[in-house]
C-alpha positions in Angstrom: 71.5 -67.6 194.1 73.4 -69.3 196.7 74.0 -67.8 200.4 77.8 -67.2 201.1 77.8 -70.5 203.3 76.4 -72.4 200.4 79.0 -70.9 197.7 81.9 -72.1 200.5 80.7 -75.4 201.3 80.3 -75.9 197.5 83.9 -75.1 196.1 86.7 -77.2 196.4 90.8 -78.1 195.2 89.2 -78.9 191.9 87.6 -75.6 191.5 90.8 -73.7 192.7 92.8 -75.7 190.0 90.5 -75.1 187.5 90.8 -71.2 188.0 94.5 -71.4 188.2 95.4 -73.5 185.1 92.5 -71.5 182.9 93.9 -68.1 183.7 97.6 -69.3 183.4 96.8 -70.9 179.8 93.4 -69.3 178.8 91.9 -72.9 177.0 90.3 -75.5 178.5 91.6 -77.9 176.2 95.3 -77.3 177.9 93.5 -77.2 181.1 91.5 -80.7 180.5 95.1 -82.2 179.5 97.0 -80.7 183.1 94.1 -81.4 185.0 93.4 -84.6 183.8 89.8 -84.1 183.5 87.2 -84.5 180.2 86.3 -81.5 178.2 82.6 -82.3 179.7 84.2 -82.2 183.8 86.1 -78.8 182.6 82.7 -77.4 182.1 81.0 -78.8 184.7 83.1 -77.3 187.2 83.1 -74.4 185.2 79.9 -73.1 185.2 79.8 -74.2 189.2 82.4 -72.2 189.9 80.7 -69.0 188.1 77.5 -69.5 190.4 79.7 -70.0 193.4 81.7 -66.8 192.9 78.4 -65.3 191.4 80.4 -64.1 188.3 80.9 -64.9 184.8 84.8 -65.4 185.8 85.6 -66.1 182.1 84.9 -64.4 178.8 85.6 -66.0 175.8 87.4 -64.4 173.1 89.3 -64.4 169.8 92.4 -65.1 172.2 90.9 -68.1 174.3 89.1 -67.5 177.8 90.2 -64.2 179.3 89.6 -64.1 183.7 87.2 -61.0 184.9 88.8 -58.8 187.4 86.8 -60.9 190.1 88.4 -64.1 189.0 91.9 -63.0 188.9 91.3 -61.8 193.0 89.8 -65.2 193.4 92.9 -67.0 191.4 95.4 -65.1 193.5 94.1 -66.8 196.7 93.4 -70.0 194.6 96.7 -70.6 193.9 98.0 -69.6 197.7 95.4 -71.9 199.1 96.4 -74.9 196.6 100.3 -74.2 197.8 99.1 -74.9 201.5 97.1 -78.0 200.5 100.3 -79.1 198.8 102.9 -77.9 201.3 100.8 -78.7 204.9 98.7 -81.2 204.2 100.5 -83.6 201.6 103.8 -83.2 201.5 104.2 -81.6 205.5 105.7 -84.7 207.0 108.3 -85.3 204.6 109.3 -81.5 203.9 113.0 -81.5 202.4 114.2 -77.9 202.2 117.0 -79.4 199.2 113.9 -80.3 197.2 112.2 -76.8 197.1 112.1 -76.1 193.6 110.6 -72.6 192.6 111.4 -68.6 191.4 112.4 -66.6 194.6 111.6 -63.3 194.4 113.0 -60.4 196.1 113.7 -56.6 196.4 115.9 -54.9 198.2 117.0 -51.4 199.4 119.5 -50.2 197.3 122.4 -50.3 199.8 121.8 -54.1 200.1 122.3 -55.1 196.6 125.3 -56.0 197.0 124.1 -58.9 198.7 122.3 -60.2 195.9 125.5 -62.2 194.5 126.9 -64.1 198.0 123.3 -64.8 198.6 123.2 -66.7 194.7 126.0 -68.5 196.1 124.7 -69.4 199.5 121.5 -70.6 197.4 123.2 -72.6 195.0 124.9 -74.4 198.0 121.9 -74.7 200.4 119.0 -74.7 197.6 119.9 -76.0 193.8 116.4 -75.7 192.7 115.9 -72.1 193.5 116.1 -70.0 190.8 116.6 -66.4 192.5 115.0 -63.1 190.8 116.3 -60.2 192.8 116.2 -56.3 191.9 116.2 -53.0 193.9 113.3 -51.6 195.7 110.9 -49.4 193.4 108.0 -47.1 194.2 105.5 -50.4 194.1 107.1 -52.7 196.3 104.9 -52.7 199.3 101.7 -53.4 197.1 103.4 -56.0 195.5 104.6 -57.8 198.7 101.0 -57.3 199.6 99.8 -59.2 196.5 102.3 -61.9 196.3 103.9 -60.4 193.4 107.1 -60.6 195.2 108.3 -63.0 198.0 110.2 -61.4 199.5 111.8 -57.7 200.4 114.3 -55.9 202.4 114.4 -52.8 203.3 115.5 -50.4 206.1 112.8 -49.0 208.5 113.1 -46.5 211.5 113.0 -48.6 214.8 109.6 -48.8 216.7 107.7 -48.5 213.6 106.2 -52.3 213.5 104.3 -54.0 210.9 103.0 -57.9 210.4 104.4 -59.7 208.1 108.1 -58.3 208.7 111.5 -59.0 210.8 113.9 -57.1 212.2 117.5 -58.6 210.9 120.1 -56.0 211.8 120.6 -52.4 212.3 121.6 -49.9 209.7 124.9 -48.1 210.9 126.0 -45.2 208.9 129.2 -42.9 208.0 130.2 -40.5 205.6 132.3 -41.3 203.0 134.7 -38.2 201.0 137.4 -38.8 198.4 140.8 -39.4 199.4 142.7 -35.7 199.8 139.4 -34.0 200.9 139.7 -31.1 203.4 137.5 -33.0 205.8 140.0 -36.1 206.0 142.2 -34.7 208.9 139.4 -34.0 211.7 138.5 -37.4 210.8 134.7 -36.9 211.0 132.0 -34.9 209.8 130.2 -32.6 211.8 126.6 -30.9 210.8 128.4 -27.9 209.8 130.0 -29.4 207.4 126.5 -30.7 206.0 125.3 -27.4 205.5 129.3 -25.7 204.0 130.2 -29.1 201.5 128.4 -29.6 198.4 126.4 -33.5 200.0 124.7 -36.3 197.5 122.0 -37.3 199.2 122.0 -41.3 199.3 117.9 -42.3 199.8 118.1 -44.5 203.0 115.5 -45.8 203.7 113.1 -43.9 200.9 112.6 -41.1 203.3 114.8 -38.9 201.1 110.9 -37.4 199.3 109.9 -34.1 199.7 112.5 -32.7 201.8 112.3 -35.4 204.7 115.4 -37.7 204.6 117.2 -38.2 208.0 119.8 -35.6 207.2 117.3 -32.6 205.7 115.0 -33.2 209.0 118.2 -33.0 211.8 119.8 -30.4 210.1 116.2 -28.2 210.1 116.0 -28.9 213.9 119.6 -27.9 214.4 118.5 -24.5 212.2 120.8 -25.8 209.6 120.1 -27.0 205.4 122.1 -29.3 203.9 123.7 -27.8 200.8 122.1 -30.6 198.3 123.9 -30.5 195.4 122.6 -34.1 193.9 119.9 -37.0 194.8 121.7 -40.3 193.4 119.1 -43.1 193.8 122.0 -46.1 193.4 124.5 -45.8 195.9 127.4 -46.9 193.6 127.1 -43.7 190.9 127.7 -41.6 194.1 130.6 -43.4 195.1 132.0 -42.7 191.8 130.7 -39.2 191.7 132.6 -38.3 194.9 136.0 -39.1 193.6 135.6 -35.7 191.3 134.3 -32.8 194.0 134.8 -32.3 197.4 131.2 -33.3 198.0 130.0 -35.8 201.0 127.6 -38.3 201.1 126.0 -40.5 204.2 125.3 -44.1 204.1 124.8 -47.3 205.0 128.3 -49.1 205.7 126.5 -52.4 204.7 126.8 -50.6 200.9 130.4 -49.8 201.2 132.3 -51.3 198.1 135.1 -53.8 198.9 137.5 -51.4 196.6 137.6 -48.6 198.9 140.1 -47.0 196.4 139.9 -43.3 195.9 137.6 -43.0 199.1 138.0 -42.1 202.7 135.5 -43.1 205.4 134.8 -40.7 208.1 132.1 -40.6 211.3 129.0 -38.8 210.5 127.8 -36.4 212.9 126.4 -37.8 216.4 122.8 -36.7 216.1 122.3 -38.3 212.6 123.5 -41.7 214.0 120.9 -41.4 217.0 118.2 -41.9 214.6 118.1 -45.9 214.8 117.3 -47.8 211.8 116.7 -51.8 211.4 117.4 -53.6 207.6 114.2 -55.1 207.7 112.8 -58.6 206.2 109.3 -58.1 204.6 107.5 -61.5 204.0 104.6 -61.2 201.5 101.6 -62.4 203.5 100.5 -64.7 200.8 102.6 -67.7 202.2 103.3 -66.4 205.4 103.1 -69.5 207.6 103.9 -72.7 205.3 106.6 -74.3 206.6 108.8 -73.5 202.9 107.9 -69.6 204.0 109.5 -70.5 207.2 112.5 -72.3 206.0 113.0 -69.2 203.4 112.5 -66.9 205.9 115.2 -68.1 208.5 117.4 -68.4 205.7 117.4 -65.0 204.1 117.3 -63.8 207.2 121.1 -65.8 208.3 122.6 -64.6 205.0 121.9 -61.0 205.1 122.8 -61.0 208.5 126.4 -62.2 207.8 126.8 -60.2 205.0 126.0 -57.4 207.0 128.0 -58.0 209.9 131.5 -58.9 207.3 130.7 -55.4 205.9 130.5 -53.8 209.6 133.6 -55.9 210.9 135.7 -54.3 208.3 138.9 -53.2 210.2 138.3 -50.0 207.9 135.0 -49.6 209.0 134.7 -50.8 212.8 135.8 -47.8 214.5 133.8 -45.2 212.8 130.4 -46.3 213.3 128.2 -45.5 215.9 126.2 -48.8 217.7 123.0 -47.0 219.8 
């Protein structure tokens, strides 16, 4: 059996190519004609590659050649290694951002969806090729940023609270939003008081609405006060609709703030809630952290967001009733 330095200095492109098309298309006859290699290369450098990674790496079956758990870790790396040959080493001194053509991924807190359709259109002006697969944040997400599931993610974090393969974009101002005629309306803000009297839908900012420890449950507790939860609404929107039938009151990100305002009123939440400062926050899946398309992707999500963001906050509507720490 071969030492680990053997197995390294043994495996090369070839072998990484061969993983990747065989678990994409599960028969080496496809992968002979992609490749462009003879059914007797395919299995040269297949049974190399099972006494490099020590590992059968391919069973066969009724259904073709199905990848061991071992090979599909290997083939997630593979195919992130074979992107950096092709992006740095090959193509890095003629990189054209017009000419990246792939699926982006990305998630996104659910007050930021809203950004999902001027960021189509910034990407169909600044990238044609990109086809964009965007959806809301779900219980997963991290792990599958981790694994390169997903590109890219944004999300809204407490500040201080640093990771590695993430960027702050810009912060998360709140206010409290009531239907039009509610008794609130004339004192023109909430107060915590009012948390704890007026039936509230909790919006989850920020995902730290589980088990009792969203930002309004926790200041309210130290200020010896409850919130009187009446709902949990995990999209935004179906509480801004919900509101317009009850006198209840809900606290939110001003970035998710519908440009019909119609049937709402916008109001400053109380002080101490606001002095909790939150960041939106770009996560970059470490799998392509570093290529220069990553960085290209990265300074461009990162400009759009941040205009929409700061339209939404500008808002003549919305200007004077948020708090800036």
């Amino acid at each position: 059996m071969m030492n680990t330095n053997e197995s390294a200095k043994d495996l090369s492109v070839a072998h990484l190519q061969l993983i990747v098309c065989l678990i994409k298309h599960g028969n080496a006859c496809v992968a002979s004609d992609e490749l462009g290699m003879s059914q007797s290369t395919i299995s040269y450098h297949l049974r190399r590659v099972r006494s490099i990674f020590s590992d059968e790496m391919f069973v066969r079956t009724g259904k073709g050649l199905k990848p061991t758990e071992r090979c599909l870790q290997v083939g997630h790396f593979a195919q992130d290694l074979i992107n950096r040959v092709e992006e740095e080493l090959i193509h890095g001194n003629d990189f054209e951002a017009t000419h990246i053509e792939r699926e982006l991924s990305l998630i996104a807190d659910d007050t930021a969806c809203g950004w999902f359709g001027e960021l189509f259109v910034d990407l169909q002006k600044a990238l044609p090729k990109v086809n964009l697969c965007a959806r809301p944040w779900y219980l997963n997400a991290l792990k599958d940023l981790d694994s390169g599931a997903v590109h890219f993610g944004l999300h809204i974090m407490q500040s201080g609270i640093k990771g590695i393969y993430d960027l702050e974009v810009v912060p998360c101002y709140r206010l409290c939003v009531v239907r039009d005629g509610h008794p609130l309306v004339s004192q023109g803000e909430v107060t915590l008081e009012d948390l704890a009297m007026y039936p509230v839908i909790l919006n989850d900012l920020a995902g730290w609405n589980n088990n009792g420890h969203s930002v309004m449950e926790t200041v309210l507790k130290n200020h010896g006060l409850k919130a009187n939860l009446v709902g949990r609404l995990g999209y935004v929107n179906s509480i801004f609709s919900a509101l317009q039938g009850s006198n209840a009151i809900t606290y939110t990100s001003a970035v998710s703030l519908p440009k019909d305002l119609s049937g709402l009123t916008l109001l400053k939440a109380p002080p101490a809630l606001d002095e909790v400062e939150c960041n939106y926050r770009l996560y970059i899946s470490k799998t392509r952290y570093g290529s220069q398309e990553t960085n290209y992707l990265i300074e461009f999500l990162y400009n759009s967001f941040k205009s929409f963001a700061l339209g939404k906050y500008e808002r003549p509507e919305v200007a004077p009733l948020i708090r800036k720490c």
